[in-house]
LOZATOR-961845 format. One line per field, with one value per residue (C-alpha): x, z negated, y negated. Coordinates in steps of 0.2 Angstrom, whole numbers, plus 5000, padded with zeros to 4 digits. Layout:
BEGIN
east: (X,...) .
up: (Z,...) .
north: (Y,...) .
! end
This chain:
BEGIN
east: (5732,5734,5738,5726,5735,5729,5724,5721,5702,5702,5694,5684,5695,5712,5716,5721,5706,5705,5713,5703,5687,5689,5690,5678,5664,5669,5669,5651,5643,5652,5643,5626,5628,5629,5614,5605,5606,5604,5589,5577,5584,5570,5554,5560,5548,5534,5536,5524,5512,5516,5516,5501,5514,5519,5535,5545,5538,5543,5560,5567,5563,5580,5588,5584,5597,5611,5608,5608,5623,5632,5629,5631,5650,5661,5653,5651,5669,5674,5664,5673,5688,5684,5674,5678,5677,5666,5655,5650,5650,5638,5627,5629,5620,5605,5599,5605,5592,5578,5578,5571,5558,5553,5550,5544,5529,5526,5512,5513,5528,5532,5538,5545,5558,5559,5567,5576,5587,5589,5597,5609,5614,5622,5635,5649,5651,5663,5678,5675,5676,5695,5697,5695,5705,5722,5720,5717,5726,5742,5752,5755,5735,5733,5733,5722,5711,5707,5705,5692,5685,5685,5679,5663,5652,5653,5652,5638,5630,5634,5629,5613,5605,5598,5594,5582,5573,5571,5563,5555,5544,5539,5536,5526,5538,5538,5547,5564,5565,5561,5574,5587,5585,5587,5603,5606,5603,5614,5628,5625,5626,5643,5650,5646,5653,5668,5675,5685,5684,5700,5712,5715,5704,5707,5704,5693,5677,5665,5665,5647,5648,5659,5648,5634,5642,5648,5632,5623,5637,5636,5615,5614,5627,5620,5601,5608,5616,5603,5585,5592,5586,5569,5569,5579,5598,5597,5581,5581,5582,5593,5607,5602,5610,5624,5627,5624,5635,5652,5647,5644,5659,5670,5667,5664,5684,5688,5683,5689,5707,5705,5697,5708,5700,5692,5678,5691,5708,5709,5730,5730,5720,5729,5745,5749,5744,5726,5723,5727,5717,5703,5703,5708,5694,5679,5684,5685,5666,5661,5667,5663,5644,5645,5646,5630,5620,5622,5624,5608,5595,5609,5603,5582,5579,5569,5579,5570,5576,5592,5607,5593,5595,5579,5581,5571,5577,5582,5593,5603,5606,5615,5621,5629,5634,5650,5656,5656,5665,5679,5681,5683,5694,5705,5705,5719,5729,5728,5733,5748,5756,5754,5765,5776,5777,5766,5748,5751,5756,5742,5728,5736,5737,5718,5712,5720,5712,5695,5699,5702,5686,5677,5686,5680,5663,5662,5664,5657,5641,5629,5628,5629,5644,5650,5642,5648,5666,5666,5660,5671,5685,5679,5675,5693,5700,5690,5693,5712,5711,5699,5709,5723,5713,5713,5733,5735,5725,5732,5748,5749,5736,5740,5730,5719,5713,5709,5689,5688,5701,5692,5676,5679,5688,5671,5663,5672,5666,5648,5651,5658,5645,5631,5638,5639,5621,5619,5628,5625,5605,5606,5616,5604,5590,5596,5604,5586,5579,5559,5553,5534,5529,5542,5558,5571,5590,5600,5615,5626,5620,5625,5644,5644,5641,5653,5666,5666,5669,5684,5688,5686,5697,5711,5709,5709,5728,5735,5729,5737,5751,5755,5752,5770,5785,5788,5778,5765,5762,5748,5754,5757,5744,5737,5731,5741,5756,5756,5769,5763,5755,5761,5756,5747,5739,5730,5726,5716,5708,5691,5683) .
up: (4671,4685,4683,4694,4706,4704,4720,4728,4733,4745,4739,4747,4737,4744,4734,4717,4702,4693,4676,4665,4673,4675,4656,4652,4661,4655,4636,4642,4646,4629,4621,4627,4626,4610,4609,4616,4599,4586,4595,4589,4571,4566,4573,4565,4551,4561,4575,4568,4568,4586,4595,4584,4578,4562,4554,4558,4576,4578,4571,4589,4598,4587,4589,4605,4610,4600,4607,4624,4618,4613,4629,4641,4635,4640,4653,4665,4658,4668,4681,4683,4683,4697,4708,4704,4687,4693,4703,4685,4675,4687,4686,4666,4667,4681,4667,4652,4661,4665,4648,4640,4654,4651,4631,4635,4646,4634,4619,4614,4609,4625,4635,4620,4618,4637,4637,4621,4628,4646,4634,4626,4643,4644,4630,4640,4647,4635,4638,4657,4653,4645,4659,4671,4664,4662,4683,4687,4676,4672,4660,4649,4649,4643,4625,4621,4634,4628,4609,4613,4623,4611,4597,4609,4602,4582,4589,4597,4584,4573,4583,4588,4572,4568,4586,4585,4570,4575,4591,4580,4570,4583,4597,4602,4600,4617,4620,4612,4626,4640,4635,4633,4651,4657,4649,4656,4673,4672,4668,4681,4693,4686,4686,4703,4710,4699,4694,4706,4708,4700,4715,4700,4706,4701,4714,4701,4704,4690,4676,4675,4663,4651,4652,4648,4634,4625,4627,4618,4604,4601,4603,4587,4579,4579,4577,4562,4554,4561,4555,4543,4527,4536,4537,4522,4524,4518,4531,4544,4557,4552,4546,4562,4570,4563,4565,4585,4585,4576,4588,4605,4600,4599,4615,4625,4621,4623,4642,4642,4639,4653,4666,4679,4680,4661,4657,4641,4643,4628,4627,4632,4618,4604,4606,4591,4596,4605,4590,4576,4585,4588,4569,4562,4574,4566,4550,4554,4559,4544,4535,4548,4546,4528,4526,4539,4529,4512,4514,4523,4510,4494,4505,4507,4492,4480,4467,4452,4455,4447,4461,4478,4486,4492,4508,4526,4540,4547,4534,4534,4551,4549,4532,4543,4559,4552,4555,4570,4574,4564,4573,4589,4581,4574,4592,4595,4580,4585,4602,4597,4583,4594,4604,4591,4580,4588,4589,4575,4562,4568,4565,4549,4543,4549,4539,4522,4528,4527,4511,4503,4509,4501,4484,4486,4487,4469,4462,4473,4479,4466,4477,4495,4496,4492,4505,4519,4512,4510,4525,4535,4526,4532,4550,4552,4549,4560,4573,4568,4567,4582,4593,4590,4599,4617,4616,4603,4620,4634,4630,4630,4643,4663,4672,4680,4663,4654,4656,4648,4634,4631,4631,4619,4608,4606,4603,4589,4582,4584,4578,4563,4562,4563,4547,4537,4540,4536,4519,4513,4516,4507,4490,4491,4492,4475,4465,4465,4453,4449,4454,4457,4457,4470,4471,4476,4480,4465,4461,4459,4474,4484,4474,4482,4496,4497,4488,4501,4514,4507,4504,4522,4527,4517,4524,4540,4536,4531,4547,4555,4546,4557,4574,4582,4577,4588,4602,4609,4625,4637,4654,4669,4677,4692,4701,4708,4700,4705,4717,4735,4734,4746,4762,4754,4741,4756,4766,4749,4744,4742,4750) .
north: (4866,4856,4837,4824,4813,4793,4789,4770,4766,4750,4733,4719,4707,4705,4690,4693,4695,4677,4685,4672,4674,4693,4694,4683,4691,4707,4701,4693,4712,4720,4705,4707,4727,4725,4712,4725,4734,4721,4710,4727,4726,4713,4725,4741,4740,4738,4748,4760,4748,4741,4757,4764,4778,4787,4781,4796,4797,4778,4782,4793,4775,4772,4791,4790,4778,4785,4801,4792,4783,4800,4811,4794,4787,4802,4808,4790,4787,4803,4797,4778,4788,4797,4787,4769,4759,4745,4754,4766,4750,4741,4756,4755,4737,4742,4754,4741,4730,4743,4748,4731,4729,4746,4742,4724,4733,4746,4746,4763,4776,4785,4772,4763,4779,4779,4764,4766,4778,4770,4757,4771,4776,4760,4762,4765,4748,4743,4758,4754,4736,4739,4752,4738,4727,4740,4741,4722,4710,4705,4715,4700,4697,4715,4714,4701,4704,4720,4716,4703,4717,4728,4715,4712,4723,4716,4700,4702,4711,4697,4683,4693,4694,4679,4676,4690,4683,4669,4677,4689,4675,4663,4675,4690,4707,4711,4694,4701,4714,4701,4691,4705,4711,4694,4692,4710,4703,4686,4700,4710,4697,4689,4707,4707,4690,4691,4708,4718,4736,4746,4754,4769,4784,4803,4814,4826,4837,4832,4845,4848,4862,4852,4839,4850,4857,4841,4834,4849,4849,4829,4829,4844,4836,4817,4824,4834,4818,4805,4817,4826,4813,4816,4834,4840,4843,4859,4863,4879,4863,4854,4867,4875,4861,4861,4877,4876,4859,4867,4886,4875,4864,4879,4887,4869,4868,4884,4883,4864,4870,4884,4875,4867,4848,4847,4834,4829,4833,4841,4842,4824,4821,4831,4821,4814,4795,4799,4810,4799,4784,4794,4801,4784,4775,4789,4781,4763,4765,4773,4759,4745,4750,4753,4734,4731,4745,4734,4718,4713,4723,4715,4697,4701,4711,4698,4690,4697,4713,4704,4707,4703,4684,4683,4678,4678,4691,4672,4668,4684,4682,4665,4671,4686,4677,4668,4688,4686,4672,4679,4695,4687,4676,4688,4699,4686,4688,4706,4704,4694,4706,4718,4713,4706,4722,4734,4743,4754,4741,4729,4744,4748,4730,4730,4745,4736,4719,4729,4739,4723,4716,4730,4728,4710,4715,4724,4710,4698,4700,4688,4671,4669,4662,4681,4688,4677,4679,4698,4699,4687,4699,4714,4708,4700,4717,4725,4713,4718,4735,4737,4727,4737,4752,4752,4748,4764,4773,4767,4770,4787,4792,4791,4778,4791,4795,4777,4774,4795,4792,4773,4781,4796,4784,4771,4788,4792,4775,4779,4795,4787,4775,4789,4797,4780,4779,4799,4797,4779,4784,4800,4790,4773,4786,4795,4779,4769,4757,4754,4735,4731,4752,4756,4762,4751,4753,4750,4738,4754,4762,4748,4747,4764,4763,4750,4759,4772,4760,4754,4774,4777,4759,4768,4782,4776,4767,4784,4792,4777,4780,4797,4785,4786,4772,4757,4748,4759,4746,4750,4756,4744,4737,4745,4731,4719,4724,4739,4748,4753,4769,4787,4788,4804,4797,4782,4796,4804,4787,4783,4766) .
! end
């Protein structure tokens, strides 16, 4: 297989980026993309109501974008790969915007589900983010700039929740997705005033027919995870899928490792440190969105049940937000032992930080006080751990390759997310208690659940465990820093 030479696009900038403002901006877009997600929380329940709609029919405006989310992240990695980071993130943020105003104008489920998965489209603007920040900045702004990157998309979670509630109660609905695309345009226009384009291009043809056959593999696979609670997971539809996901899957890499200029360089992704990430990085989603499963129903469920708090969608947002704060904290902590001892031991020392949150959580989950501490826990270590990442990455892909190997890697953290919700559905669904003529989640049940997230935090600091010895540092810059490029590689530069 033939290896793609980086080659050097021309800028409009020829001063150097302002590294502080660069990064900032860039935290700024993961933040609101991830704001995106959470304002919706508080209207789930009464989406069917809103766009007049059965519950199950309601539930795709929520598939929808993770589908979206799935089929968009590799593919416009590839793309800002090949024909400029900046340009591919800008175009992530257009349809990050036209997606709220498609929903804000919509009263029915159509357009809803329209604009649901323009939103999904949109995921991939973190890896480019990180993507943009190994070409531009300094090597000694590298780390930390990338864990708070990476760290963006809990904090904005976090810190989006009781925003939306608060939206929620004193607003009309529509208002939630007015005020998301307004925050979608103020990022845009920053990205557009402040960030540079990246000079690292790959001088690829587009794999259409791998990008065809991912996305058909990862859409049966999540539809199987996501509906198949709804339909039955031992349903003609939904083994169906499963079946088609491992068959297409199969033959997708088959041709991937026999085409010249793959979608997903699959070699470059089996060595030993993109693997382990990626396998480690499934299992720190599983047990990052355990936590955000549990802990708000433990928070709203009513306090007769015995182990409920009783508190407003409001309150859990505040309860929750403390979270945040701590992950972006803790980005730089990260950032800082890993350059002292290392992305490995940082993403090990993460996973354990989270396991131990967890274990917190069996025992501590009667007063408030327990939640906002467990959950502090368990959002510093994945501030840690997810810091650690795009380091764990970079440093073992060539330049050309970063916004792919980013983006396949925050696709394994969806994917991982995808079957947390999958699983802990199907357990709260069995371990139920009765209260007022309905069936409520039990006590246990949610012990469960939590258990298996600190099951899957330990499992991701074995597989972190194989990640190679010593200081796996992210490439040189290739920006400013970077040597002047062949007279070859001018002459096959993009402007």
């Amino acid at each position: 297989m033939s290896h793609p030479v980086a080659h050097h696009a021309k800028t409009g900038s020829p001063a150097p980026p302002r590294s502080n403002a660069v990064v900032g901006v860039l935290a700024f877009a993961g933040i609101v993309v991830s704001l995106m997600q959470t304002l919706v929380i508080p209207i789930v329940p009464e989406l069917p109501r809103y766009l007049d709609a059965s519950p199950s029919n309601a539930a795709w405006a929520i598939t929808a974008t993770l589908l979206a989310a799935a089929v968009a992240t590799p593919v416009v990695g590839r793309l800002g790969d090949m024909f400029g980071k900046r340009r591919m993130l800008l175009f992530s943020v257009v349809l990050l915007v036209s997606g709220p105003v498609v929903c804000a104008l919509s009263d029915s489920l159509v357009p809803m589900i329209v604009g649901r998965t323009l939103q999904g489209l949109a995921a991939a603007v973190v890896p480019l983010g990180i993507s943009i920040m190994r070409d531009v900045l300094p090597a000694e702004r590298l780390a930390g700039s990338t864990a708070l990157m990476s760290a963006s998309l809990g904090v904005g979670g976090a810190l989006g929740l009781p925003a939306a509630a608060f939206i929620a109660d004193h607003y009309d609905w529509h208002m939630l997705f007015w005020i998301s695309a307004a925050l979608g345009v103020v990022a845009l226009a920053f990205l557009v005033l402040i960030v540079p384009e990246s000079k690292v291009r790959t001088g690829d043809s587009f794999d259409l027919l791998g990008s065809l056959g991912l996305s058909a593999a990862l859409v049966s696979l999540l539809l199987a995870v996501s509906k198949g609670g709804d339909w039955g997971w031992t349903s003609g539809t939904t083994l169906g899928l499963f079946a088609a996901a491992v068959l297409v899957f199969l033959l997708w890499g088959r041709y991937e490792l026999r085409t010249a200029q793959p979608l997903v360089d699959l070699r470059t992704t089996a060595r030993r440190q993109v693997l382990f990430t990626n396998l480690a990085s499934v299992a720190l989603g599983f047990s990052m969105f355990a936590m955000s499963l549990v802990l708000p129903q433990v928070l709203q469920l009513p306090e007769r049940t015995g182990y409920g708090l009783g508190k407003s969608m409001l309150a859990v947002g505040l309860i929750l937000a403390p979270q945040g704060l701590v992950m972006m904290a803790m980005s730089a902590v990260s950032a800082a032992l890993t350059k002292a001892k290392g992305p490995k031991v940082t993403l090990m020392i993460g996973a354990v930080v989270v396991a131990a949150g967890y274990g917190l959580s069996i025992a501590l989950m009667s007063e408030v006080w327990h939640i906002v501490l467990v959950a502090c826990v368990i959002g510093g270590g994945v501030g840690f751990a997810y810091g650690a990442m795009p380091a764990l990455i970079m440093g073992a892909v060539p330049a050309s390759e970063t916004a792919a190997a980013n983006s396949l890697n925050t696709l394994m953290r969806s994917m991982g997310t995808s079957f947390a919700s999958a699983l802990a559905g199907v357990i709260l669904a069995q371990m139920t208690t009765g209260f007022g003529g309905h069936a409520l989640p039990s006590e246990n049940g949610f012990k469960t659940v939590m258990a298996l997230g600190a099951g899957a935090a330990l499992l991701a600091f074995f597989l972190a465990s194989f990640l190679p010895r010593g200081q796996a540092a992210a490439a040189a810059p290739a920006g400013p820093a970077e040597a002047p490029a062949e007279p070859a590689e001018i002459s096959g530069a993009r402007s």
